[in-house]
C-alpha positions in Angstrom: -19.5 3.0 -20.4 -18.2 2.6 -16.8 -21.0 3.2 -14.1 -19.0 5.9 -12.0 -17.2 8.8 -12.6 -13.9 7.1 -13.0 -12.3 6.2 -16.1 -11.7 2.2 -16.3 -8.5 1.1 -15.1 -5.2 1.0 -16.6 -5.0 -1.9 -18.9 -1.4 -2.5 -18.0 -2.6 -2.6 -13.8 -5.4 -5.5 -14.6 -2.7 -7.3 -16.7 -0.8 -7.5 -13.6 -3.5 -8.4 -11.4 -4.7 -10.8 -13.6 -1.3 -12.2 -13.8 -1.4 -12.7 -9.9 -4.3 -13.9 -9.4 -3.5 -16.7 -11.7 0.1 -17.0 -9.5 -2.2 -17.7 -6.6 -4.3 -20.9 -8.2 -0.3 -22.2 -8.2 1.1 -21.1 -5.1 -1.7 -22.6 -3.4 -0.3 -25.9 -3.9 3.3 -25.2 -3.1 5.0 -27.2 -0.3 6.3 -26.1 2.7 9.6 -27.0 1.7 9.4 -24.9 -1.4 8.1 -21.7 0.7 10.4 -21.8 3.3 13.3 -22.0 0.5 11.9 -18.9 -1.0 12.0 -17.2 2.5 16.3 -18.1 2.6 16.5 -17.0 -0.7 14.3 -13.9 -0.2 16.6 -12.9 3.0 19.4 -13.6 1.2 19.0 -11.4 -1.9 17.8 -8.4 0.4 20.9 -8.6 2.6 22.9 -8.8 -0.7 21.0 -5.8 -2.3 21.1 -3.5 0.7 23.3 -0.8 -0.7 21.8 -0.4 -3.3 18.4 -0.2 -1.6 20.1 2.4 0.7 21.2 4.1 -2.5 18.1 4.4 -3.9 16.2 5.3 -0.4 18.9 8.2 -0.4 17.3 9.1 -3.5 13.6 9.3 -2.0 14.6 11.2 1.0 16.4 14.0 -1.0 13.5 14.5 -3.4 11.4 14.2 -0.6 12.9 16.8 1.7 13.0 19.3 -1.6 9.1 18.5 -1.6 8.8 19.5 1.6 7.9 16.5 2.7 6.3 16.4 6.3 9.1 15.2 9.0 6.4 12.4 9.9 6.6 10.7 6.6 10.7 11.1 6.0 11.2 9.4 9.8 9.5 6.6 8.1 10.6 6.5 5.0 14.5 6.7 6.1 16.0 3.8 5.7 19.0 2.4 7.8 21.3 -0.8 7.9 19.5 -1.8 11.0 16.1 -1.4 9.8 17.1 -3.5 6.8 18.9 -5.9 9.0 15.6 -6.5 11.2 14.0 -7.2 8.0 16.1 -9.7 7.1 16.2 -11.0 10.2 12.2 -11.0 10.6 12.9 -13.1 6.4 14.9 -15.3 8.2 12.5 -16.1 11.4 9.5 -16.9 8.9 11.7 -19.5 7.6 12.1 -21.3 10.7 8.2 -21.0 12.0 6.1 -24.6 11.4 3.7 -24.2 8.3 0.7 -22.7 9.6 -1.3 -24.2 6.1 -3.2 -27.2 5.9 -3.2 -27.6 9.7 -6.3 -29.8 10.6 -9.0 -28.5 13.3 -12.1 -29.6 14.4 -15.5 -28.6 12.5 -18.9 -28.3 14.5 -20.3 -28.9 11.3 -20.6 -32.4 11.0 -23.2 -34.3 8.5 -24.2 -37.9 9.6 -22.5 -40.5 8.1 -19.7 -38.6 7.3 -16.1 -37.6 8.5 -15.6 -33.2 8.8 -12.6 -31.1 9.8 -11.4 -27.5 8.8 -7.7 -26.5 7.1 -6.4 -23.7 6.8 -6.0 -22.2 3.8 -4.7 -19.2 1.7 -6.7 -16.2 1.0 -5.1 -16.2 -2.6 -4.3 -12.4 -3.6 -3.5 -9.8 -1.1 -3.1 -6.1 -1.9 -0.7 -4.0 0.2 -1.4 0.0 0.2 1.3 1.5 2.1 3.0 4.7 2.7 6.5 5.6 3.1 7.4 2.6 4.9 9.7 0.9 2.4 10.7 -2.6 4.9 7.3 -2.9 5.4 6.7 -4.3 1.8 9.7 -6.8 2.2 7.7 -8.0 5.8 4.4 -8.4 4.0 6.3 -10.2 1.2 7.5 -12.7 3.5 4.0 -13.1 5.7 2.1 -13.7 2.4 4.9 -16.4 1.0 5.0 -18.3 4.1 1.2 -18.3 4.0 0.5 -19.5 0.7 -0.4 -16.4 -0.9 0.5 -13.8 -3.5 1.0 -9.9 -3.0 0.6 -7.0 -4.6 2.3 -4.0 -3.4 1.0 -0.6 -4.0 3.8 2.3 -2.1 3.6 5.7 -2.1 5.4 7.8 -4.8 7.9 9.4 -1.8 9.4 5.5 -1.6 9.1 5.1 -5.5 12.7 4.4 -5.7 13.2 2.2 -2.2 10.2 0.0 -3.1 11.5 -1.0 -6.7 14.8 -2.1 -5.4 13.6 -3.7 -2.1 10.6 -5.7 -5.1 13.8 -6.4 -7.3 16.0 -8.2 -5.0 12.7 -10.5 -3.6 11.6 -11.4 -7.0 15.2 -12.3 -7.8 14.8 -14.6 -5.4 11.4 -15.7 -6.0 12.7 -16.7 -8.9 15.4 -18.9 -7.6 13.5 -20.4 -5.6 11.1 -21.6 -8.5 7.8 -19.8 -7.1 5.0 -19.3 -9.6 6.2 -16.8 -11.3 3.9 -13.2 -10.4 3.3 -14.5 -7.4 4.7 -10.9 -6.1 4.4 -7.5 -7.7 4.5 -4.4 -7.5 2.4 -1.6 -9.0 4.7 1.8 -9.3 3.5 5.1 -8.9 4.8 5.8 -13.0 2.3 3.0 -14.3 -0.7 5.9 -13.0 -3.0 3.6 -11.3 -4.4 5.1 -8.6 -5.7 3.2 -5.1 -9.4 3.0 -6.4 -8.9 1.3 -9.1 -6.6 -1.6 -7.0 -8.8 -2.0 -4.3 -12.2 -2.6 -6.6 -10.6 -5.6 -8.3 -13.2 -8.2 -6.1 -13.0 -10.6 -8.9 -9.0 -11.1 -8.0 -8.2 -9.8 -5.2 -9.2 -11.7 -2.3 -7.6 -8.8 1.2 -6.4 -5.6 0.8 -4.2 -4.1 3.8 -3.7 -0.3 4.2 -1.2 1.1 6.2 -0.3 4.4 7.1 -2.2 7.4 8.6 -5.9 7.2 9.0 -6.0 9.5 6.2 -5.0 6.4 3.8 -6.7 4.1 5.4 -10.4 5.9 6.0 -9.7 6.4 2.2 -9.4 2.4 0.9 -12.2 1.8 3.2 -14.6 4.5 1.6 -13.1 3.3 -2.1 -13.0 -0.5 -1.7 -15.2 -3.4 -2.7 -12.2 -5.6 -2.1 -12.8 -7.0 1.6 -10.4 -4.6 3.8 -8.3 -5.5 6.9 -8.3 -2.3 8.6 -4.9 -1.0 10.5 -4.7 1.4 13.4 -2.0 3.5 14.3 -1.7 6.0 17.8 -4.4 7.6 19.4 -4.0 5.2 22.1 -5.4 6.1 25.5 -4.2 5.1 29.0 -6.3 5.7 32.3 -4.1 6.8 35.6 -6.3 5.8 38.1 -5.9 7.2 41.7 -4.2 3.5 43.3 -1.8 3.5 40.2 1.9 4.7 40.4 2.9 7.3 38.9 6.5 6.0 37.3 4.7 3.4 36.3 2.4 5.4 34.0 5.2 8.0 32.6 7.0 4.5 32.0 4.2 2.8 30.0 4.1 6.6 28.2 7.2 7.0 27.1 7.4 2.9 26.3 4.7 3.6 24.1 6.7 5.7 21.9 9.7 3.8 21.2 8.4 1.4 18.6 10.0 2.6 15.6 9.7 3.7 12.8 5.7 4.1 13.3 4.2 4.6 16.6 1.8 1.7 16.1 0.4 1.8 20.0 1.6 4.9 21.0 -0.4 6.8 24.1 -1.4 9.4 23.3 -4.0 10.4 25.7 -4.6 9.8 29.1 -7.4 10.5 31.4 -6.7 11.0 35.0 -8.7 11.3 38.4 -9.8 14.5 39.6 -8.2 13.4 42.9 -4.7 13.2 41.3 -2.6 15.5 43.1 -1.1 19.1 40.9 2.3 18.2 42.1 2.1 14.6 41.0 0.8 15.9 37.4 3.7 18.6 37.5 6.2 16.3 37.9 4.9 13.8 35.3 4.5 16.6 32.6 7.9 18.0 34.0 9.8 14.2 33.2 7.4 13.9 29.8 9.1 17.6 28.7 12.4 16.9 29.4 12.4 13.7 27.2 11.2 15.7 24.1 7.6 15.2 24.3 4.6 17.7 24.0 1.9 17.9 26.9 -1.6 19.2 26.2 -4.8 19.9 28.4 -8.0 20.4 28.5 -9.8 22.9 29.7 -9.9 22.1 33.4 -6.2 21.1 33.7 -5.4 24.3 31.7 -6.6 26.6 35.1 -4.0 24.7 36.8 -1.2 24.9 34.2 -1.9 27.7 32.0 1.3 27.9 30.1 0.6 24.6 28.3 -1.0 24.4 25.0 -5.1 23.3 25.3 -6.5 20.5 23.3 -9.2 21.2 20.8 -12.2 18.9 20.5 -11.4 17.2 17.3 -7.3 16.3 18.4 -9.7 13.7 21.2 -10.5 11.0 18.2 -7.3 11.9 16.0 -3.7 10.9 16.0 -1.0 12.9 16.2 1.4 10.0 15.4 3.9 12.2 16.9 5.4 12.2 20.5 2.8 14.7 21.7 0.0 13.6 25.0 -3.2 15.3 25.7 -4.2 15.0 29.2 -7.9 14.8 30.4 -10.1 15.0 33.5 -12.9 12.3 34.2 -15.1 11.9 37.3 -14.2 7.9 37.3 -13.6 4.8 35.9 -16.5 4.3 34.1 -16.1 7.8 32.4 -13.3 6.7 31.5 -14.4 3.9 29.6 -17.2 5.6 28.4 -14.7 8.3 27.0 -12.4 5.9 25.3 -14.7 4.0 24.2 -16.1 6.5 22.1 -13.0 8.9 21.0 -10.4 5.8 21.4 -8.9 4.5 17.7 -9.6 1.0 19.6 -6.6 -0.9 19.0 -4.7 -0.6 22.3 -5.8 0.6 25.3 -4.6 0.5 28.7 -4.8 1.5 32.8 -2.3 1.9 35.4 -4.0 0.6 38.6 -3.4 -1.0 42.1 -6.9 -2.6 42.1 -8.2 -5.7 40.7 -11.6 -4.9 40.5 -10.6 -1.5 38.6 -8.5 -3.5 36.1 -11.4 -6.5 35.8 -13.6 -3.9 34.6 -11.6 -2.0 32.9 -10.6 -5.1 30.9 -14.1 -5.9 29.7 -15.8 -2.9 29.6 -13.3 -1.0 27.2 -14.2 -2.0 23.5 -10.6 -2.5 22.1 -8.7 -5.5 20.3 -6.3 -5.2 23.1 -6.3 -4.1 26.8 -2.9 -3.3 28.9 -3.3 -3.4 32.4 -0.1 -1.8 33.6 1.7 -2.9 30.7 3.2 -0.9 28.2 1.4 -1.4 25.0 4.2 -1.0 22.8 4.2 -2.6 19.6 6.9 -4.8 18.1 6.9 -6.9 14.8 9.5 -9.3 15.8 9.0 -9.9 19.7 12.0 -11.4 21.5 9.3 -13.9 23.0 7.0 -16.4 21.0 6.5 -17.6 17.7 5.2 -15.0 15.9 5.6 -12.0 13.0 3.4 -8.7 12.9 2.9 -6.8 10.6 0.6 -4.1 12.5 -2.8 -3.6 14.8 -6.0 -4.3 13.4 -9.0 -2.2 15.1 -11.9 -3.5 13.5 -14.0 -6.5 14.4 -14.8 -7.8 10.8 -12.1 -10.2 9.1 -9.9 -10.2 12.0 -8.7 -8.4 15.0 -5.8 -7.4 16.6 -2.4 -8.4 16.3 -2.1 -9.0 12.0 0.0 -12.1 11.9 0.4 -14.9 9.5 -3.2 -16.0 10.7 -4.6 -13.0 9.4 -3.8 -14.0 6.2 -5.8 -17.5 6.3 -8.8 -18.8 5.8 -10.9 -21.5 6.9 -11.8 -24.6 4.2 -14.3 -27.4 5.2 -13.6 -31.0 4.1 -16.5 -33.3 4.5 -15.5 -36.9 4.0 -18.3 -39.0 3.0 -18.5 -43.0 2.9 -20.5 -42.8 -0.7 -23.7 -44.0 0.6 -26.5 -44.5 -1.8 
C-alpha cells in the first residue's frame, strides 16, 4: 500500500530510471576523449536530422494552435533553422571547452599525516522538466555529457513530437559514439508518468531541473524529494534613480527583452524617483509603446497618466513573461531595495545610476544571484565572450546560484591520501 494518495509509479518509467541510473555508475568513468566524441557526433546527427525535427515541430504547433494553445508557449515551442543551428553550434562549443571533471582543488580539510585535495565530480542522474522549449533538451543533453552525467528528459505534451525526434537523432549518436548505453532518455507524455512520480525517485536520481513558468517550477518544488535546482524566469526589476540617464534605462529595458525564445532576465518592473520629471516618464513610456511593449502604473503614476492600464497588487511578485513593464513610485533607494527585495523573483536585478555610492549599495543590499549596474541584464546561453554554456538563471541559494553552467552540474569528492601508518 503506497503511503500517499498517488498510485505507484508506472513500472515501465522506473525501468527507465533504473536503467539510467545504472548508465551513470559507467559514464562516470568515461574519458574526456570519449565525451567530447559524443558531443561531434551529437552535433552532427542534429544538424543531419533537422528537417525532420522541423517536420515534426510543425506537427506540435498545428495541434497546438487547434488547442488553443496560449501565444506564450507556441513562441517557444516554434522551432526555426536558426534556433536549431545555435543548438548545434552551442553542441559544437562544449566540444571544444577543457574537461571541467576530475580537476584538482585544494581541500581545507586536511588530516595529519596525510595528503587531501577535492575533484570534481558528476552528480550522476539529472532529470530535466521542461516546457515547450524543444532545443532546450538537446542543450541539457550536451551540458550533462560533457559533465559526466546522464539525463532524463521529461517535455511537455505540446513538444511531444519535437522532443522524440530532437532524443532520436542524440541517441543515434550516443550510440556511435560508444556511450553507456541509457545514459540519455526520454520519458514521453504517452508512457502516462506524471512529474510526481519523476521527481520522487531520490534513490536514482541525484538533480532535477525545471524550466518553464513558475507555475512548473513552484510545482516540482512542492512535489519533489529529488534535490531541485530552481530556475527563474522575468519579473526582473530595474531602479531609475534620479542621476541615471534616461536612454540608458529604456536601453537596458528593451535589451532585456531580446533574449529569445524565453525572456530569461527580462525587466519587467521598474521603480523610479518621485523627483523624475512627467515629461521624462512620457517620453520613456512614449519610445517603450512604440516598440510594441505594454506600460503599467500604479496608483500614483496613474493620476498623472490616466489612460494607462493600473497594476494590481499580485502582477508586483509575478511574471508576465511577456513584453509588458509596470512602473512604480518609491521615496528612495533604500525603498527600493527593500521593494525588490521582497516582490523581486531574485535572479537579475539592476539600477541605472550616475553615483557610485548609489550603485555600491545597491550592489550589496539587493538580495539577488546577480546585480546590473547600468548593464543590460539580458540573458544569453552562448555568450560571444568567455568559456562558458548556460542553460538558464538559478534564484535560489541552495545547490547553486546563478548562472546554471556545466558547474552546476558537479560535485565536490574528497580524496585523502594516507601514508598507511600503523
Amino acid at each position: 500500500m503506497t503511503t500517499d494518495s498517488t498510485f505507484p509509479p508506472n513500472p515501465d518509467a522506473m525501468a527507465v530510471v533504473e536503467s539510467v541510473y545504472q548508465a551513470s555508475l559507467i559514464m562516470a568513468q568515461t574519458s574526456s576523449q570519449q565525451r567530447t566524441r559524443a558531443l561531434e557526433e551529437m552535433a552532427k546527427s542534429l544538424k543531419q536530422a533537422s528537417d525532420d525535427i522541423l517536420e515534426a515541430n510543425t506537427l506540435d504547433l498545428e495541434a497546438s494552435r487547434e488547442m488553443a494553445v496560449p501565444d506564450l508557449i507556441l513562441e517557444w515551442l516554434k522551432l526555426t533553422p536558426e534556433r536549431i543551428q545555435t543548438t548545434v553550434q552551442i553542441l559544437q562549443r562544449l566540444a571544444e571547452l577543457s574537461d571541467p571533471m576530475r580537476r584538482v582543488m585544494n581541500a581545507s580539510y586536511q588530516v595529519e599525516g596525510s595528503q587531501s585535495y577535492c575533484q570534481l565530480m558528476p552528480l550522476g542522474v539529472i532529470s530535466l522538466v521542461y516546457e515547450a522549449l524543444p532545443d532546450l533538451g538537446a542543450i541539457a543533453a550536451g551540458l550533462c555529457i560533457k559533465t559526466g552525467n546522464c539525463l532524463i528528459l521529461k517535455g511537455g505534451m505540446y513538444a511531444a513530437h519535437s522532443n522524440t525526434a530532437i532524443a532520436d537523432a542524440l541517441q543515434r549518436a550516443l550510440f556511435k559514439a560508444d556511450m553507456p548505453e541509457g545514459c540519455l532518455e526520454m520519458i514521453p507524455a504517452e508512457m502516462g508518468v506524471s512529474t510526481r512520480d519523476l521527481v520522487r525517485q531520490d534513490k536514482y536520481i541525484n538533480l532535477v531541473i525545471p524550466y518553464g513558468r513558475p507555475s512548473l517550477v513552484q510545482q516540482v518544488i512542492r512535489q519533489a524529494t529529488v534535490p531541485v535546482l530552481k530556475s527563474g524566469m522575468g519579473n526582473c526589476y530595474l531602479y531609475w534613480s534620479p542621476s541615471g540617464s534616461m536612454d540608458l534605462a529604456r536601453w537596458m529595458i528593451q535589451d532585456s527583452h531580446q533574449s529569445e525564445p524565453d525572456p530569461v532576465n527580462a525587466i519587467e518592473k521598474v521603480l523610479i524617483h518621485p523627483n523624475q520629471k512627467p515629461s521624462s516618464l512620457a517620453m520613456l513610456f512614449n519610445s517603450l509603446q512604440d516598440k510594441g511593449f505594454e506600460v503599467r502604473v500604479d496608483d500614483l503614476l496613474s493620476e498623472e497618466f490616466p489612460d494607462l492600464k493600473k497594476v494590481e497588487e499580485s502582477e508586483w511578485s509575478s511574471a508576465y513573461l511577456t513584453k509588458t513593464v509596470a512602473f512604480k513610485v518609491v521615496d528612495n533607494l533604500e525603498a527600493a531595495i527593500a521593494w525588490i527585495n521582497q516582490y523581486s523573483s531574485g535572479h537579475a536585478d539592476c539600477i541605472v545610476t550616475e553615483s557610485y555610492l548609489e550603485s555600491s549599495q545597491f550592489g550589496g543590499g539587493v538580495n539577488s544571484a546577480s546585480t546590473y549596474i547600468n548593464a543590460s541584464p539580458r540573458f544569453y546561453r552562448y555568450p560571444k565572450q568567455g568559456d562558458a554554456i548556460f542553460l538558464g538563471m538559478s534564484n535560489q541559494k541552495g545547490h547553486r546560484r546563478g548562472l546554471i553552467s556545466m558547474e552546476s552540474l558537479t560535485t565536490v569528492k574528497h580524496i585523502i591520501q594516507g601514508k598507511g601508518q600503523v
